[in-house]
C-alpha positions in Angstrom: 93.7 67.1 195.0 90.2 66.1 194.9 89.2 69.7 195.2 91.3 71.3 192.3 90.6 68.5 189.8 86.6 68.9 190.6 87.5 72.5 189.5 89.4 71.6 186.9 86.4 69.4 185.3 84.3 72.3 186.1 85.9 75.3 184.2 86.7 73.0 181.3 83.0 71.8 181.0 81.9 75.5 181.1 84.2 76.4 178.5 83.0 73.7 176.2 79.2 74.7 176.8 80.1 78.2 176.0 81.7 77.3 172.7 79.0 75.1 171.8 76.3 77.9 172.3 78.8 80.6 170.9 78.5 78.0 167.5 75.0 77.3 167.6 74.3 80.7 167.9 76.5 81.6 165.3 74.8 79.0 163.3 71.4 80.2 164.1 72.1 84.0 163.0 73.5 82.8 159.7 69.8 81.4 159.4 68.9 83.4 160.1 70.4 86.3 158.0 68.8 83.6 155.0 65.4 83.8 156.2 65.4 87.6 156.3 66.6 87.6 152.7 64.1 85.2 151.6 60.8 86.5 153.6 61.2 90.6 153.5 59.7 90.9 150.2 56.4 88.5 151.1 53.8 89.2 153.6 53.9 86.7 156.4 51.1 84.8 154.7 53.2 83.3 152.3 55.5 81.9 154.7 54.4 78.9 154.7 54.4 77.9 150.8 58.2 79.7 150.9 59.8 77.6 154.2 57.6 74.9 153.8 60.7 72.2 152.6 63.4 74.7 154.4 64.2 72.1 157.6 64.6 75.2 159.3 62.2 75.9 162.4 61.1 79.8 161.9 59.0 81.1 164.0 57.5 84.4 163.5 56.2 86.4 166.8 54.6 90.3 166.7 55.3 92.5 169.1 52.3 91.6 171.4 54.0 87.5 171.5 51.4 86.2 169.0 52.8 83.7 167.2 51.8 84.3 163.6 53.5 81.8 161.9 55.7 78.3 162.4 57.3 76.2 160.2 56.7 72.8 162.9 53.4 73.9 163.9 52.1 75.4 160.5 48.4 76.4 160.8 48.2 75.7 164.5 49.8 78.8 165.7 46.5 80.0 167.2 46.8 77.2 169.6 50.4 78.0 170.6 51.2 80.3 173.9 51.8 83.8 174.3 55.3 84.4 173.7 56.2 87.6 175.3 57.6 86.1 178.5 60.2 84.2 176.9 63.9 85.3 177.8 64.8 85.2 173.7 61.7 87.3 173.1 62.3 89.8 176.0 65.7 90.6 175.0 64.9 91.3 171.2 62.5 93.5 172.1 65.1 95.4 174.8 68.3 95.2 173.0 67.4 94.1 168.8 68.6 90.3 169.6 68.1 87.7 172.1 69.1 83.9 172.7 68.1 81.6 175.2 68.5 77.3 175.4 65.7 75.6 177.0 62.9 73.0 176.4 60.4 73.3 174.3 57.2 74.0 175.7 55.5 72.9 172.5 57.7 70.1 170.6 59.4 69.2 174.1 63.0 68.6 172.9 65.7 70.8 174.6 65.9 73.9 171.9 68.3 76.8 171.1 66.6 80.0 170.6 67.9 82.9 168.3 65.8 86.1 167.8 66.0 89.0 166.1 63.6 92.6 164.9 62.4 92.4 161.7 60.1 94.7 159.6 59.6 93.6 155.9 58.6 95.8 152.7 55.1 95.6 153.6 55.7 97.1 156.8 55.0 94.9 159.2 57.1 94.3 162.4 57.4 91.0 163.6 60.3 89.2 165.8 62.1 85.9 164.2 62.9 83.6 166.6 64.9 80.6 164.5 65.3 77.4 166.7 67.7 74.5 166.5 67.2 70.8 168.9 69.9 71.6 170.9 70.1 67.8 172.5 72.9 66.3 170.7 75.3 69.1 171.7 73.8 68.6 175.6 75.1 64.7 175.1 77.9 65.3 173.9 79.1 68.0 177.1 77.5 65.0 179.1 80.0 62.7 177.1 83.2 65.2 177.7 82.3 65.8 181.2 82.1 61.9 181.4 85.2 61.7 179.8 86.6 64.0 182.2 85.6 62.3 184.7 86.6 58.9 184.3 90.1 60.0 183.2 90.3 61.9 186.4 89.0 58.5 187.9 91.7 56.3 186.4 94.9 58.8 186.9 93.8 58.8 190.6 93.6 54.9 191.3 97.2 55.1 189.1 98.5 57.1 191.9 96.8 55.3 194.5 98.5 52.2 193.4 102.0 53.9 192.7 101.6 55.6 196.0 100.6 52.2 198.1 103.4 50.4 196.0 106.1 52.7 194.8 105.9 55.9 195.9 105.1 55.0 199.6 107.8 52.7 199.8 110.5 55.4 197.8 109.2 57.7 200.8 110.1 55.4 203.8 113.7 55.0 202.1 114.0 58.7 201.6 113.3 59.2 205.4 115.5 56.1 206.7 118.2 57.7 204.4 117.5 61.4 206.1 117.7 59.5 209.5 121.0 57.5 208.7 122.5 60.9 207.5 121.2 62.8 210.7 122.6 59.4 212.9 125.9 60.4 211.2 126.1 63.3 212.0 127.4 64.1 208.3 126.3 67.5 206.4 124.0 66.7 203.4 123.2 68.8 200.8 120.6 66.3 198.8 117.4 67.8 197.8 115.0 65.0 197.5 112.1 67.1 196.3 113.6 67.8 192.8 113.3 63.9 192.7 109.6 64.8 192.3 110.0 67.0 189.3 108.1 64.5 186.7 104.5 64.7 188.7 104.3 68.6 188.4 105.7 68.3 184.8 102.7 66.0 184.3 100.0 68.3 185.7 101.6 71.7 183.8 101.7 69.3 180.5 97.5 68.4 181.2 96.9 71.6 181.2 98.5 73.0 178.1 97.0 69.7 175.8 93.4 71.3 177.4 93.9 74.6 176.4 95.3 73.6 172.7 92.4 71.1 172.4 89.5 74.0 173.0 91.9 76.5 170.8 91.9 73.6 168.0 88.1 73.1 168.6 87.4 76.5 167.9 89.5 77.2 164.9 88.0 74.0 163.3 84.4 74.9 164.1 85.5 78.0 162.5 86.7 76.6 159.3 84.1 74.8 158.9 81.6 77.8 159.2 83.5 79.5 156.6 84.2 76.7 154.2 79.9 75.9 154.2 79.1 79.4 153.6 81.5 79.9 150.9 80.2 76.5 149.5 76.5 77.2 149.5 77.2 80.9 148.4 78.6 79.7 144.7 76.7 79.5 141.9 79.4 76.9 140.3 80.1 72.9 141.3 82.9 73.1 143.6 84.6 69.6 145.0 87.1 68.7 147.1 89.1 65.1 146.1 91.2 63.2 148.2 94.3 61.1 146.8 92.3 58.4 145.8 89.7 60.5 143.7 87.0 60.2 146.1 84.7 63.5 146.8 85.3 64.9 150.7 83.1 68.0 150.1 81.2 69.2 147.4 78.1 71.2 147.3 74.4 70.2 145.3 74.9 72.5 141.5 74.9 71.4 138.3 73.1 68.1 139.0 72.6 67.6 135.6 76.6 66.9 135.2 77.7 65.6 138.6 75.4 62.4 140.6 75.9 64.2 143.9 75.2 60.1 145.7 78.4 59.1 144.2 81.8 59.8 146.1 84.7 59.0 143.5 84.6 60.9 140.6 85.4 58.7 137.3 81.6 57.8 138.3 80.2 60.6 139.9 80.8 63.0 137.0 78.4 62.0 133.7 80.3 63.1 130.7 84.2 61.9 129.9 84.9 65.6 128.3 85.2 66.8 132.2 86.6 63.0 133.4 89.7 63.5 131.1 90.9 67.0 132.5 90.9 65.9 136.0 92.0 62.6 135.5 95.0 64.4 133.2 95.5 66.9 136.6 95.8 63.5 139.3 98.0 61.8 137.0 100.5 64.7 136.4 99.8 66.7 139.5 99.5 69.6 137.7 96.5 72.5 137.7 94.6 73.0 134.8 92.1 75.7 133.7 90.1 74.5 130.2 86.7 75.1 128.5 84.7 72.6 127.1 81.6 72.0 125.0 79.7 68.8 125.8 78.1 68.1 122.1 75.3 65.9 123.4 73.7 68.6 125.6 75.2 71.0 123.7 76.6 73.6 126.4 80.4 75.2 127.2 81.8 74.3 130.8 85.0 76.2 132.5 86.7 73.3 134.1 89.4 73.9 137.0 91.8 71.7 138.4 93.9 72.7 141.2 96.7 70.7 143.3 96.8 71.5 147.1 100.2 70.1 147.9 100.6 70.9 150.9 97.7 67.6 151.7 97.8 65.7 148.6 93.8 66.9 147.5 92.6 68.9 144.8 90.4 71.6 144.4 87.7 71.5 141.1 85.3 73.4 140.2 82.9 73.5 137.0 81.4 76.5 136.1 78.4 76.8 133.2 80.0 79.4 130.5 77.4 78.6 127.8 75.6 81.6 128.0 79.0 83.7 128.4 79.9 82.3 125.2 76.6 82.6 123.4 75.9 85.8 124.6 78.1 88.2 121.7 76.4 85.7 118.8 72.7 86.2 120.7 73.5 90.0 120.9 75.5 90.4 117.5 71.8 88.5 116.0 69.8 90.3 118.1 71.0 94.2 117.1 71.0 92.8 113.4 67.6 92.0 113.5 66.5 94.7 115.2 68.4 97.3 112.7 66.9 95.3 110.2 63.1 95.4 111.2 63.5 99.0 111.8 65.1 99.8 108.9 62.6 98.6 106.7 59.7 101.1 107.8 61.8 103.7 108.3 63.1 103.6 104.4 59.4 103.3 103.0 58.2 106.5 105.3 61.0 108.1 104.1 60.7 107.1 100.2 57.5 107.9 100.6 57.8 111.6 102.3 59.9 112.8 99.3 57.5 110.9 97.0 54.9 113.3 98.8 56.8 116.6 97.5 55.5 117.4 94.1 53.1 114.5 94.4 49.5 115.1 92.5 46.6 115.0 95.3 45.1 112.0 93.9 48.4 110.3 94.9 48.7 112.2 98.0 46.4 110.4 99.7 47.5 106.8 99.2 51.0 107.8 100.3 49.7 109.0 103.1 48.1 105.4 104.0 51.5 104.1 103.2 53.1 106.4 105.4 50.8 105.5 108.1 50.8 101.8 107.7 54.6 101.9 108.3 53.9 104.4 111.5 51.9 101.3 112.9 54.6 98.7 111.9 57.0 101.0 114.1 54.9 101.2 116.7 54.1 97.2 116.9 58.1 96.8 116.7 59.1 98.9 119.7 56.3 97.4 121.8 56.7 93.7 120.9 60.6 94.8 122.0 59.1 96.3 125.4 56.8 93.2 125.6 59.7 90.8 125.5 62.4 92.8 127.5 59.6 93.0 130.6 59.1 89.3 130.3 62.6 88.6 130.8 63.7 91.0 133.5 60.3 89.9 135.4 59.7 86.4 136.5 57.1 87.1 139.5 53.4 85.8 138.9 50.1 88.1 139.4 47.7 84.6 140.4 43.9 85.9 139.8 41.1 83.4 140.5 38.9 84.3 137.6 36.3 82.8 135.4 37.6 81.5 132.3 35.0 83.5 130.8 36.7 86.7 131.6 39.9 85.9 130.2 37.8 84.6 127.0 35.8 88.1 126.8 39.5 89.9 127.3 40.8 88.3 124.5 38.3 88.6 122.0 37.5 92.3 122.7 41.8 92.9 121.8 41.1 91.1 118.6 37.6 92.3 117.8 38.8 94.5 114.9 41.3 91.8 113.5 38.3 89.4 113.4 36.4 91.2 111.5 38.6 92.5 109.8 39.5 89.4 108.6 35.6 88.0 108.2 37.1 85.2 111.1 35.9 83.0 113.9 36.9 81.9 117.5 35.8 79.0 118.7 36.2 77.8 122.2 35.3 74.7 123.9 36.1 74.4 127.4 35.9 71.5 129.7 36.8 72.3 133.2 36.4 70.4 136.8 34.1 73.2 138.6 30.6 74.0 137.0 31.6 77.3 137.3 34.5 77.6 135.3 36.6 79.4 137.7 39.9 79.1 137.3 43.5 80.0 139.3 46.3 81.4 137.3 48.5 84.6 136.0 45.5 86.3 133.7 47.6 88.6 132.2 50.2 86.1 131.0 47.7 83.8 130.1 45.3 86.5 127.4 49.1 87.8 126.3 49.6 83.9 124.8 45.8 83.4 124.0 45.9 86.8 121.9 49.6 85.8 120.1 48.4 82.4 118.7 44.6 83.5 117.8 46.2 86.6 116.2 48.5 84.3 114.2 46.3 82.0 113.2 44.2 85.1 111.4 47.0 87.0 110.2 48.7 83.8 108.5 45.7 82.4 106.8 44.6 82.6 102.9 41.5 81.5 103.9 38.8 84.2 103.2 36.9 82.9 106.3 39.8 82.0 108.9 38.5 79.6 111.6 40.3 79.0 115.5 39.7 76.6 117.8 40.8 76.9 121.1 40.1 73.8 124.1 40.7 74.6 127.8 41.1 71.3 129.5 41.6 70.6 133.3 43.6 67.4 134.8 45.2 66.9 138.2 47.7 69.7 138.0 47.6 71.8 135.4 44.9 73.4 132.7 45.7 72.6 128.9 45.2 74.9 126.0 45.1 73.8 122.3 44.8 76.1 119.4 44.2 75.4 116.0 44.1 77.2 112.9 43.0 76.6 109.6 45.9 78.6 108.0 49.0 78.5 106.1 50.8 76.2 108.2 54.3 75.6 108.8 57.1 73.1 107.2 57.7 70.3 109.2 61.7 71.3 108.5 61.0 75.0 110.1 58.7 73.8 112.9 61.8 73.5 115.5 62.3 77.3 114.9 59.1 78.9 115.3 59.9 79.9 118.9 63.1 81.9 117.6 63.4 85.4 118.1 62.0 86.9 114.2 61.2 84.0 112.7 59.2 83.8 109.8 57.2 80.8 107.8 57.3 83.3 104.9 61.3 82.9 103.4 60.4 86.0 101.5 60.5 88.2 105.0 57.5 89.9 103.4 56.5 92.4 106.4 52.8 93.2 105.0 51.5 91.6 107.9 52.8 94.0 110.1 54.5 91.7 112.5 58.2 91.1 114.0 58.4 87.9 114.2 58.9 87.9 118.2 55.3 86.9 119.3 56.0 83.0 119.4 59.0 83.9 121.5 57.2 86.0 124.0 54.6 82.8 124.1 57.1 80.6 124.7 58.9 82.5 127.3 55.4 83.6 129.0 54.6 79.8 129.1 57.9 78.7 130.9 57.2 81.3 133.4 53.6 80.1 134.3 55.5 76.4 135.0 54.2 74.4 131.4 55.7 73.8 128.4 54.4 74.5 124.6 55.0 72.1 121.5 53.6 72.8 117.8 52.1 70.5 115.0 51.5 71.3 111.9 51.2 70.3 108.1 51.7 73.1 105.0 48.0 74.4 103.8 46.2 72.4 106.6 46.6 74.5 109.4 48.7 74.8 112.7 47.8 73.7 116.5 49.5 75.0 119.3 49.5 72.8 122.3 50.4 74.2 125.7 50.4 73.8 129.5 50.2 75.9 132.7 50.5 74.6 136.3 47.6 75.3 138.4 48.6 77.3 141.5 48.7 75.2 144.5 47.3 77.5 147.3 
């Protein structure tokens, strides 16, 4: 008996380990499959700035078992071992993929290993191995094998107790009953074995509670799997309430609406527009599907509410629709401007073509300049569209370490024309930490916003000798730009619209300057992208000064 519940233990503990590295494994390949995604379009120098706040450990090995990068060990990789003996790294390079669980020759903890080929866009080749501490699931087969154990341990004093008291004694009977029957001489018929029945029943009913237990193990480790990755895939708030209005899951998006350290949700969600349509769905178990617009922040939310019967919870989920809705006014603007700036240009060159026909020479000539001037406008048009639609489908920064010098130089020789042009003058005064004025940042961004607020502060100005000023300043994170103008100015009413998309200061839309009102939205945008921020101040007749941040570039 001994013997078959040693086995017993045995078999079940294997099982369990198996499942536990069939889940960890599982786990570690969904990792992955994420740090794949993330690192193939990034040379493995920039690992370290991209997984530097993952919590995954990702270490990268190349074919010869160099370790060229890891996220515990970052910048000490030359000091770690060759990795080409070990089992995970073997098998990748045999069969694609390997795993192996084992202590950590560097962090010492027990680990799980996971490895996979990888080649990214720049082609290198490289073997991910992603690792995971593997001791809390050793302690806890430790703790079911203990379990095990001591159960085992109890059930067999039970029946050393019923057998010394009960069962022993029901024996003896049996027998001296068998022996008064034989004594009798009397033909019996009794089968006192089916009087045992109950302890096999026992042992058969042990074994099917196992085998449900590991089947129920499994299936919930499953769930869970698929319920996280469904979560984390989302890019809505999704929350799961219980009966009493307290949060069981819910994942970390729109944290500007929902505190994600509070569990119940009359205080957990910020704004009573959103409280009201699930408190309506508790109260009257219903679901409910129903846009809102918060007025204070001023965007549209698609709020569902859905009852889950069958275990009293409910499903919600809040989904930002303010763009959705904005986006037929934004376009239905957008095509109306645009026909409209084209449509100017295009009726003057025409007017003026037919104007040519019949047209005496003297006058020939100065439709000609007309014609031509309107040629330009077109041509600014199309590429201030270009300029903008590359901004916004492009996001990705080109850092330069430069002298500020060069981007000065840049800048001036664009505008070299319009300056004199114009009889104007750039001033700049700049004030940074290193002697040598070398700075880190996107230089193309950076002379694209320089150039748009010099160029407007010449072009807007009734000044006959037009005057900028532009500071570069340094501090402990960023550099700040201020530009300043001697020109026309702008109303303090119209100053929260001089980012929009073909604004004007001039009400008259008068398009002798030549521009489209898009270069203060390009600014703007090009700003956001370089990480600052950009704020006006101006007065009417006294000028305009543009003040403006970028974030210095931290490697």
């Amino acid at each position: 008996m001994l013997l078959l519940e040693g086995i017993f233990v045995y078999l079940n503990s294997n099982v369990l380990s198996n499942l536990y590295k069939q889940r960890v494994k599982a786990t570690l390949k969904q990792d992955t499959i994420f740090v794949k995604i993330v690192a193939k379009d990034y040379p493995h120098e920039k690992y370290g700035e991209l997984f530097e706040n993952s919590g995954i450990r990702f270490t990268l090995i190349n074919p010869y078992g160099k370790v060229e990068f890891d996220s515990q060990n970052i910048s000490r990789e030359d000091y770690m071992d060759n990795h080409l003996d070990r089992k995970e790294v073997e098998e990748a390079l045999n069969v694609g993929e390997g795993f192996d669980i084992r202590k950590s020759k560097t962090l010492g903890p027990t680990f799980a290993y996971y490895t996979t080929t990888f080649k990214n866009k720049y082609g290198e080749s490289f073997i991910i191995r992603i690792a995971r501490n593997y001791t809390k699931e050793k302690q806890e087969i430790v703790k079911f094998l203990a379990l095990q154990i001591l159960f085992f341990l109890i059930l067999n004093f039970a029946i050393h107790f019923f057998y010394r008291n009960y069962i022993k004694r029901d024996f003896y009977k049996k027998i001296n009953l068998m022996k008064s029957f034989l004594k009798s001489g009397e033909n019996s018929t009794a089968n006192y074995i089916k009087e045992e029945k109950w302890f096999f029943e026992l042992w058969t009913v042990l074994k099917e509670w196992q085998k449900k237990n590991l089947e129920n193990i499994k299936t919930l480790d499953h769930e869970r799997q698929t319920l996280s990755l469904v979560i984390d895939s989302i890019d809505i708030f999704i929350g799961l309430l219980d009966s009493e209005g307290r949060f069981k899951v819910k994942n970390n998006v729109l944290e500007d609406i929902v505190d994600f350290k509070r569990q119940k949700y009359m205080v957990a969600i910020k704004y009573i527009e959103i409280i009201d349509i699930i408190k309506k769905g508790i109260n009257q178990k219903i679901s409910i599907s129903e846009e809102v617009y918060i007025q204070s922040i001023k965007r549209y939310f698609l709020v569902t509410f859905k009852v889950i019967e069958f275990r009293d919870e409910f499903l919600i989920t809040i989904k930002d629709i303010t763009n959705r809705r904005n986006a037929s006014e934004i376009q239905k603007n957008f095509i109306s401007n645009v026909s409209h700036e084209l449509k100017t240009p295009l009726t003057n060159i025409k007017g003026y073509l037919i104007a040519l026909d019949g047209a005496p020479d003297e006058m020939r000539n100065k439709f000609m300049k007309v014609i031509k001037e309107n040629v330009e406008k077109l041509e600014n048009i199309v590429l201030d569209f270009l300029n903008i639609s590359k901004i916004e489908s492009s996001n990705l920064l080109n850092i330069e370490r430069v002298s500020i010098d060069n981007i000065i130089n840049r800048v001036d020789s664009i505008l070299q024309v319009l300056i004199e042009k114009k009889n104007g003058k750039v001033d700049y005064n700049v004030r940074l930490k290193n002697q040598k004025n070398i700075v880190k940042m996107d230089v193309n961004r950076v002379v694209t916003i320089l150039k748009n607020l010099i160029e407007n502060g010449l072009i807007y100005n009734k000044n006959e000798n037009p005057e900028i000023e532009v500071e570069i300043t340094e501090i402990d994170d960023r550099y700040i730009f201020n530009v300043s103008d001697n020109g026309i100015g702008i109303p303090a009413s119209e100053q929260y619209k001089v980012f929009d998309r073909f604004y004007r200061v001039d009400k008259s839309r008068n398009r002798n300057s030549g521009g489209t009102g898009l270069g203060l939205s390009i600014v703007k945008s090009l700003v956001e992208q370089c990480g600052g921020k950009i704020t006006v101040k101006s007065s009417e007749n006294r000028g305009t000064t543009f003040k403006f941040f970028i974030l210095k570039d931290k490697n």
